[in-house]
N, CA, C and O of each residue as an XYZ file, in Angstrom:
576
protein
N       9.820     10.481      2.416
C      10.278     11.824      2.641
C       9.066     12.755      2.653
O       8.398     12.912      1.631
N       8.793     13.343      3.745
C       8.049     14.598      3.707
C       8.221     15.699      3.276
O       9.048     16.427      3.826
N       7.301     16.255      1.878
C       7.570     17.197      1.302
C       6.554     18.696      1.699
O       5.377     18.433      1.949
N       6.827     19.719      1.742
C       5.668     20.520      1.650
C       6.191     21.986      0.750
O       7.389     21.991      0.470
N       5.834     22.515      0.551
C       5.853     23.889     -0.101
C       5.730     25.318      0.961
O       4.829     25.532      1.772
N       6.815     26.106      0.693
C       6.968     27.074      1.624
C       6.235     28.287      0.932
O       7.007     29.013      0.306
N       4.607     28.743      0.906
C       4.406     29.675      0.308
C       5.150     30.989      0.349
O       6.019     31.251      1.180
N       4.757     31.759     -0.570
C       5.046     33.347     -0.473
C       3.869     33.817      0.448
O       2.682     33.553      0.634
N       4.885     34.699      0.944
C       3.488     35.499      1.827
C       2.530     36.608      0.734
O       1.613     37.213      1.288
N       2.655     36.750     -0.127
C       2.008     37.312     -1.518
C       0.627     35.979     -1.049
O      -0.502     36.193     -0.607
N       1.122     35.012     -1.280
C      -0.202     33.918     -1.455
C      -1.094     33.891     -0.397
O      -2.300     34.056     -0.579
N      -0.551     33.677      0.812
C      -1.114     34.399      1.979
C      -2.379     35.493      1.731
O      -3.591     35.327      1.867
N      -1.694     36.539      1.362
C      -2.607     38.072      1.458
C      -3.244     37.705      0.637
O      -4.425     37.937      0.893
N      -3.039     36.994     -0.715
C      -4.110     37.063     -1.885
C      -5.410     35.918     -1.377
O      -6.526     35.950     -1.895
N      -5.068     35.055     -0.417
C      -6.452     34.256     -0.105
C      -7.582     34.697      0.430
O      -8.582     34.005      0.621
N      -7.444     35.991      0.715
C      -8.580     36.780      1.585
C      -7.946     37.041      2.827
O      -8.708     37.861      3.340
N      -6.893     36.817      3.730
C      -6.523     37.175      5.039
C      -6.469     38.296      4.477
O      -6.133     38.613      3.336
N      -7.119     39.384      6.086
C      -6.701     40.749      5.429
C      -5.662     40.871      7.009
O      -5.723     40.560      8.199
N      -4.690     41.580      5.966
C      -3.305     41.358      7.319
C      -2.143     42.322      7.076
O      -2.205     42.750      5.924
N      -1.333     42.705      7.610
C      -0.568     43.700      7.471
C       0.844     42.583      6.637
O       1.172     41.430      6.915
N       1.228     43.253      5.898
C       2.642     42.468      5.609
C       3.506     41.919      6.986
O       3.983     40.788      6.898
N       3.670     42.506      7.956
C       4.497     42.285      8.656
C       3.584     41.143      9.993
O       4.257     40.516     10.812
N       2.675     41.097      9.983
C       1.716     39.985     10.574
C       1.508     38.581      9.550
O       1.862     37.458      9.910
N       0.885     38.871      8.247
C       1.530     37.731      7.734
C       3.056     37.359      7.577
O       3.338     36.316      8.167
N       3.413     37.565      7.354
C       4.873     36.859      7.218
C       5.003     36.180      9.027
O       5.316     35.001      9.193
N       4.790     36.871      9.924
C       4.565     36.246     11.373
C       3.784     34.884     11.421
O       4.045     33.777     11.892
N       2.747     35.404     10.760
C       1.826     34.273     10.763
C       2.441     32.527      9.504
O       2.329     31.337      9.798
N       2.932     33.050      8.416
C       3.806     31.987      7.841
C       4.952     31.512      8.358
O       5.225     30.354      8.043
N       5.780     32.144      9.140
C       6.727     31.258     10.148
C       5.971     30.767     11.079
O       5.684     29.575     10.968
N       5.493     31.451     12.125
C       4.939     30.270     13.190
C       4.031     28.998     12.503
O       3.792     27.987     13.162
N       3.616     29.147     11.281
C       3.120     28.163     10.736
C       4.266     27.032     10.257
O       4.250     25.853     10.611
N       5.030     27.502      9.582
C       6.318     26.808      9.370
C       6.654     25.952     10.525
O       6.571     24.724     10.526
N       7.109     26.822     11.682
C       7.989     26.759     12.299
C       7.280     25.164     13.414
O       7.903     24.244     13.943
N       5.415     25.549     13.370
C       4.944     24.106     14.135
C       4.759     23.154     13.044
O       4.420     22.050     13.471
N       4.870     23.220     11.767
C       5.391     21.888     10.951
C       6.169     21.488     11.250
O       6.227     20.291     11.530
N       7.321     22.439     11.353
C       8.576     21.392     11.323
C       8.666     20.634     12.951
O       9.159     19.525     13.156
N       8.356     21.097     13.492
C       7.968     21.011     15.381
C       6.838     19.864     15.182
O       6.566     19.573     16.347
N       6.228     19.251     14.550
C       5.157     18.250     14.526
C       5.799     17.177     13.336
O       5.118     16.155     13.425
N       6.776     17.014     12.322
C       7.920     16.885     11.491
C       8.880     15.966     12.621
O       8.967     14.742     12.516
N       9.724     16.906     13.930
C       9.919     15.950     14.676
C       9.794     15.163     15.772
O      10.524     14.327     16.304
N       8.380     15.743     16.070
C       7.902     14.686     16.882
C       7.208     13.777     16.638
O       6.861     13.019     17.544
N       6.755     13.566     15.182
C       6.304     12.657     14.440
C       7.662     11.644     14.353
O       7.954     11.059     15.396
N       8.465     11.422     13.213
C       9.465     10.700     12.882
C      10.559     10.216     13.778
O      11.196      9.164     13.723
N      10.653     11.429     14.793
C      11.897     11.455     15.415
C      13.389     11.312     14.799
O      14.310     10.824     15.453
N      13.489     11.645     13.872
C      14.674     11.420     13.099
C      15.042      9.988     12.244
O      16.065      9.347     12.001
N      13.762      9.891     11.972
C      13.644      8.653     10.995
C      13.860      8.965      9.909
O      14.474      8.182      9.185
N      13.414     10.264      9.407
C      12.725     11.060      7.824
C      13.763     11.945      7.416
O      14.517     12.633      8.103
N      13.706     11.860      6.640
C      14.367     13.494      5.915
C      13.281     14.374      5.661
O      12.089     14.068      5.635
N      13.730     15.360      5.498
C      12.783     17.043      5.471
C      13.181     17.513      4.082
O      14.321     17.932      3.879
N      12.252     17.451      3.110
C      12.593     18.133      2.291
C      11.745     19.558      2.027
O      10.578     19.425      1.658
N      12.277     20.917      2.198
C      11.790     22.063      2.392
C      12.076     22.589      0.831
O      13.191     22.499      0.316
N      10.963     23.125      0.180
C      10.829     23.362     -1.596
C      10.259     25.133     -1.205
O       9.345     25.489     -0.463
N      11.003     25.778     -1.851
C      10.220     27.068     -2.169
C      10.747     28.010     -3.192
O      11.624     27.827     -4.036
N       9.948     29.163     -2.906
C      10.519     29.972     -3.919
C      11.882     30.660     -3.258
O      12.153     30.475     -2.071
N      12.573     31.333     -3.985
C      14.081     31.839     -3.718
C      13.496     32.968     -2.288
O      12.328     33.354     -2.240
N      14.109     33.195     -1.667
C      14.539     34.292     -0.613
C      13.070     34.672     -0.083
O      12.519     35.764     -0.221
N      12.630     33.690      0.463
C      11.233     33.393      1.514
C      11.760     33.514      2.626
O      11.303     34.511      3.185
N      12.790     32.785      3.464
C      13.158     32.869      4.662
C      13.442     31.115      4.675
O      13.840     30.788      5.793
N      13.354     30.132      3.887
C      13.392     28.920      4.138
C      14.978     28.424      5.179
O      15.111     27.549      6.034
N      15.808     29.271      4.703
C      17.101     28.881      5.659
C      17.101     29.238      7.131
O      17.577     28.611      8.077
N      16.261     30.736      7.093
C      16.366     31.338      8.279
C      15.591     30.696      9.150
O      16.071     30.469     10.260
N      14.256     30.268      8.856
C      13.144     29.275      9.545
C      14.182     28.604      9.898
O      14.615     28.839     11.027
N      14.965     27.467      8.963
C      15.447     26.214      9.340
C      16.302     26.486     10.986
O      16.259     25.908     12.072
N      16.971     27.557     10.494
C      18.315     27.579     11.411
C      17.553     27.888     12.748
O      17.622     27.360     13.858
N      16.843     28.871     12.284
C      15.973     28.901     13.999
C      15.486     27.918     14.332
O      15.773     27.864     15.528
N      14.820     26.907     14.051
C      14.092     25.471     14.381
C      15.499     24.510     14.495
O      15.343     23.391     14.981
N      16.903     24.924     14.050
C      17.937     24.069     14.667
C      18.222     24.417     15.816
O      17.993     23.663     16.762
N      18.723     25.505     15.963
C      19.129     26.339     17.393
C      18.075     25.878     18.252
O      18.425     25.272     19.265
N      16.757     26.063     18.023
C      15.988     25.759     19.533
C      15.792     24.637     19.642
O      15.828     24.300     20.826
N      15.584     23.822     18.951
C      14.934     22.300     18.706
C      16.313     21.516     19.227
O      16.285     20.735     20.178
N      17.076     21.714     18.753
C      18.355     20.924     19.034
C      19.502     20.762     20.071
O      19.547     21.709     20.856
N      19.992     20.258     20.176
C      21.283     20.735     21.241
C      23.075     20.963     20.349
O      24.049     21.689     20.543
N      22.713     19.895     19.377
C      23.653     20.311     17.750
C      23.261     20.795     16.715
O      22.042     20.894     16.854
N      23.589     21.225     15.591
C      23.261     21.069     14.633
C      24.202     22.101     13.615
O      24.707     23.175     13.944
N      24.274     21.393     12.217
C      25.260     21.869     11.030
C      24.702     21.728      9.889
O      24.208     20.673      9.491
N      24.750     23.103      9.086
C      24.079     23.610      7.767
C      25.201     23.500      6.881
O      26.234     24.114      7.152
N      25.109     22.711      5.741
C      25.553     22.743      5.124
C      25.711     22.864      3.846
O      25.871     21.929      3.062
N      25.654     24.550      3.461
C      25.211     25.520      2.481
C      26.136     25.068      1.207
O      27.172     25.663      0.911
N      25.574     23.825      0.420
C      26.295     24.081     -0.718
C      26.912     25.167     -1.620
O      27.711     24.683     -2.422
N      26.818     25.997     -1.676
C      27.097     27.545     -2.498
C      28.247     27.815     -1.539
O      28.968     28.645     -2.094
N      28.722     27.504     -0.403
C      29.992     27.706      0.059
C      30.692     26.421      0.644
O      31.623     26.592      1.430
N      30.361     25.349      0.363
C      30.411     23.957      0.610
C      32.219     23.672     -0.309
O      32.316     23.617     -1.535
N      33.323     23.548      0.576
C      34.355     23.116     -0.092
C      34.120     21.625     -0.905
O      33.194     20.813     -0.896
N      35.497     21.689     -1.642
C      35.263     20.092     -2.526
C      35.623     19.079     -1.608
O      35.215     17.944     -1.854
N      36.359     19.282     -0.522
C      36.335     17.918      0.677
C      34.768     17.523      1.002
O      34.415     16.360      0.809
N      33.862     18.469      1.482
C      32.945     18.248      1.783
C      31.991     17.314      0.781
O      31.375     16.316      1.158
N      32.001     17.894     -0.690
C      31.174     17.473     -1.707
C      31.719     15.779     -2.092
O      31.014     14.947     -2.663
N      33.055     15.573     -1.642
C      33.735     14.596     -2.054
C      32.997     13.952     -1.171
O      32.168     13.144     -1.590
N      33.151     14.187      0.275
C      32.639     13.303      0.990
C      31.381     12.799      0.867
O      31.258     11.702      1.410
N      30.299     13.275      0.280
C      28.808     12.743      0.116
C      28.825     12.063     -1.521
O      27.950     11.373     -2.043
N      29.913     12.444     -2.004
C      29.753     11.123     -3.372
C      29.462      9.758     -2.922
O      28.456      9.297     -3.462
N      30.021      9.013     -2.128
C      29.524      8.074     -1.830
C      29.566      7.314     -0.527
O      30.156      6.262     -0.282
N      28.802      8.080      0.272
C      29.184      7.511      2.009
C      28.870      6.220      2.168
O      27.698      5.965      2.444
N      29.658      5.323      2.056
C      30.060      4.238      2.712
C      30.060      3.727      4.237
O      29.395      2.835      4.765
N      31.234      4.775      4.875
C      31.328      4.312      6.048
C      30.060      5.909      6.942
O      29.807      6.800      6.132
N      29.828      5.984      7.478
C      28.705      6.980      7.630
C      29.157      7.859      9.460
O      28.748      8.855     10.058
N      30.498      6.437      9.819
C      30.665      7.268     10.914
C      31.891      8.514     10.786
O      31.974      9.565     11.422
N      32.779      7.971      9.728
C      34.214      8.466      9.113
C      33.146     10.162      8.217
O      33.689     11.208      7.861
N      31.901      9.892      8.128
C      31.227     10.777      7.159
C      30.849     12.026      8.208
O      30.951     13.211      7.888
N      30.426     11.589      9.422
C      30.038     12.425     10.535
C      31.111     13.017     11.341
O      30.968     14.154     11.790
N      32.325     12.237     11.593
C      33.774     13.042     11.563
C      34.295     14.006     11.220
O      34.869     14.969     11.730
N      33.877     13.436      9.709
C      34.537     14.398      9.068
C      33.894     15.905      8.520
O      34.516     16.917      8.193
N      32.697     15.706      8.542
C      31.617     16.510      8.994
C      31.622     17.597      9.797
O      31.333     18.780      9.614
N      32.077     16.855     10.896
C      32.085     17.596     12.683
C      33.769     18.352     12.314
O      33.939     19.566     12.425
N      34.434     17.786     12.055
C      36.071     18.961     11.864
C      36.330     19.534     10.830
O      37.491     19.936     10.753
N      35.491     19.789      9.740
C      35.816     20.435      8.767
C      34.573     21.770      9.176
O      34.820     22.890      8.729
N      33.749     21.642      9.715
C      32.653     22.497     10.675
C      32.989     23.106     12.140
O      32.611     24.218     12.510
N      33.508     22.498     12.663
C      34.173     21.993     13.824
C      32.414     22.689     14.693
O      32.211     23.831     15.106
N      31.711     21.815     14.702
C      30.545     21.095     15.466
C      30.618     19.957     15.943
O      31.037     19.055     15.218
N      30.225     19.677     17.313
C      30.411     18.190     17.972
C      28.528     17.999     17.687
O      27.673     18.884     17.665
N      28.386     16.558     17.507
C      27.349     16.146     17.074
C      26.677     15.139     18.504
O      27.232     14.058     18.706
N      26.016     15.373     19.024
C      25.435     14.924     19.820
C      24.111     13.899     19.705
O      23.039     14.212     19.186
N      24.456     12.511     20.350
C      23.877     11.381     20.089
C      22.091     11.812     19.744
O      21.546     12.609     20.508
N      21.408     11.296     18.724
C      20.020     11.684     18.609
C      19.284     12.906     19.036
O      18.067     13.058     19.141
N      20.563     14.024     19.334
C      19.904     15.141     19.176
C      20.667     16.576     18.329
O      21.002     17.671     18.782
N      20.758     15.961     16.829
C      21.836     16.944     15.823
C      20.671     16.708     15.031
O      19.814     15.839     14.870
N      21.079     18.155     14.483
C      19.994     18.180     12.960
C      21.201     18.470     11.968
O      22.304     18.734     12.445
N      21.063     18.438     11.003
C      21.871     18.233      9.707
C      21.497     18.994      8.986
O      20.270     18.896      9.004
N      21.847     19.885      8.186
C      20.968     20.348      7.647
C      21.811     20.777      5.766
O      22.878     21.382      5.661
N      21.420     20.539      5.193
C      22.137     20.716      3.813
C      21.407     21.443      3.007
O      20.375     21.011      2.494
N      21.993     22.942      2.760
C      20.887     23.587      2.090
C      21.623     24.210      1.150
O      22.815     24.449      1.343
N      20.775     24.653     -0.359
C      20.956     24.554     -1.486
C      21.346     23.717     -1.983
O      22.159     23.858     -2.897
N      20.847     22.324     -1.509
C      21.258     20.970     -2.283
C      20.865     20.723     -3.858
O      21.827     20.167     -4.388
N      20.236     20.847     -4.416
C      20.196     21.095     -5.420
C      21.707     21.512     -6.762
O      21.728     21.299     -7.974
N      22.894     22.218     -5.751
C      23.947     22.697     -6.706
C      24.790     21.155     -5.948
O      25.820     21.007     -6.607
N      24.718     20.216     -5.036
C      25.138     19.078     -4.981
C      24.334     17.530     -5.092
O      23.944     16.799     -4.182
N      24.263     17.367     -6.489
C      22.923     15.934     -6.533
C      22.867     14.779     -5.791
O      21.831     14.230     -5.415
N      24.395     14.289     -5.511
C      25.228     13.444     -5.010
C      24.472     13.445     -3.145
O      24.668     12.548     -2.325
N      23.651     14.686     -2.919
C      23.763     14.751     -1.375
C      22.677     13.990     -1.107
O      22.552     13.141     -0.225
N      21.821     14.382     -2.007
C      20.320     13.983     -2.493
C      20.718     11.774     -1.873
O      20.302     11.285     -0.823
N      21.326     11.229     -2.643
C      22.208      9.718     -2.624
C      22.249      9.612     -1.040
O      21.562      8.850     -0.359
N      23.437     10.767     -0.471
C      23.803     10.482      0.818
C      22.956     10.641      1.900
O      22.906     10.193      3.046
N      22.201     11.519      1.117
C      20.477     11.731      2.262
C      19.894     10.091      2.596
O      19.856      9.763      3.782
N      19.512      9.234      1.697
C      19.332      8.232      1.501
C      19.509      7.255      2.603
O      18.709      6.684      3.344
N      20.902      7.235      2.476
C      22.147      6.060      3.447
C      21.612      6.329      4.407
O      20.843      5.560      4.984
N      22.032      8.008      4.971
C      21.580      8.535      6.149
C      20.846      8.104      6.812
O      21.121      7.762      7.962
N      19.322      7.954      6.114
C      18.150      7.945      6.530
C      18.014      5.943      6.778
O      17.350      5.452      7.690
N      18.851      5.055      5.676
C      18.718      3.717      6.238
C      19.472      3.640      7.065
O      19.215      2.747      7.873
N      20.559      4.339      7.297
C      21.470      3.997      8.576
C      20.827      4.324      9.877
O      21.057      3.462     10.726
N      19.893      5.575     10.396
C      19.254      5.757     10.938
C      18.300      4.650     11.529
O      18.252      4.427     12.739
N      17.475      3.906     10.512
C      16.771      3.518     10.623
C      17.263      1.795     11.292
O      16.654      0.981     11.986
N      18.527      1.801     10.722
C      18.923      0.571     11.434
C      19.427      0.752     12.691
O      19.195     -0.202     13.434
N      20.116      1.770     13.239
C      19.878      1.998     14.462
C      19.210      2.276     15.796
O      19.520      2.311     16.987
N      18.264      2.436     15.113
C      16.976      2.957     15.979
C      16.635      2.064     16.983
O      15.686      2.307     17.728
């Protein structure tokens, strides 16, 4: 799993860039934004992404923009409003296609062959997803 750290743009300005607030923070998304853009053209959907930062950086908003353009599907799935069908379902995915089903109509997103991003954010308030990330990623890998 590829991990990286989403600085504050505070950390930014304090390294010596001298920059307007509103240019750095420009400058930390497009930085973001060709990680994650080099993320999948590296793996191709082999990997999971694990994105770590501090609270209310922009880490969701990056994501969702790098789903929308990057993708032709894709579904966020914001634990903090995540029903208990949903949470039930990643206790223990088993069958992984009945998991993407059910996924796609409780969202109602159609998931399109090797080009959907997934995206589960504030995982942390579901541990269990952390498990189903896992499967995911060997099921993936046996398909490939």
């Amino acid at each position: 799993m590829v991990n990286f750290l989403l600085r504050k743009t505070q950390d930014i300005l304090e390294r010596g860039r001298k920059k307007t607030y509103s240019s750095a923070i420009a400058f930390s998304r497009r930085k973001i934004y060709d990680r994650l853009l080099a993320w999948k053209g590296r793996y191709q959907g082999k990997t999971a992404l694990l994105i770590e930062g501090a609270r209310r950086v922009g880490k969701s908003t990056i994501v969702k923009e790098f789903a929308r353009k990057e993708y032709s599907s894709h579904l966020l799935v914001d634990f903090t409003n995540a029903g208990e069908e949903v949470r039930r379902l990643l206790d223990a995915p088993r069958d992984l296609d009945y998991l993407f089903l059910r996924l796609q109509l409780a969202y109602g997103v159609s998931f399109k062959r090797r080009d959907t991003l997934i995206v589960f954010d504030e995982v942390q308030l579901c541990p269990k997803a952390r498990q189903a990330i896992k499967a995911l990623m060997k099921d993936a890998a046996r398909n490939a």
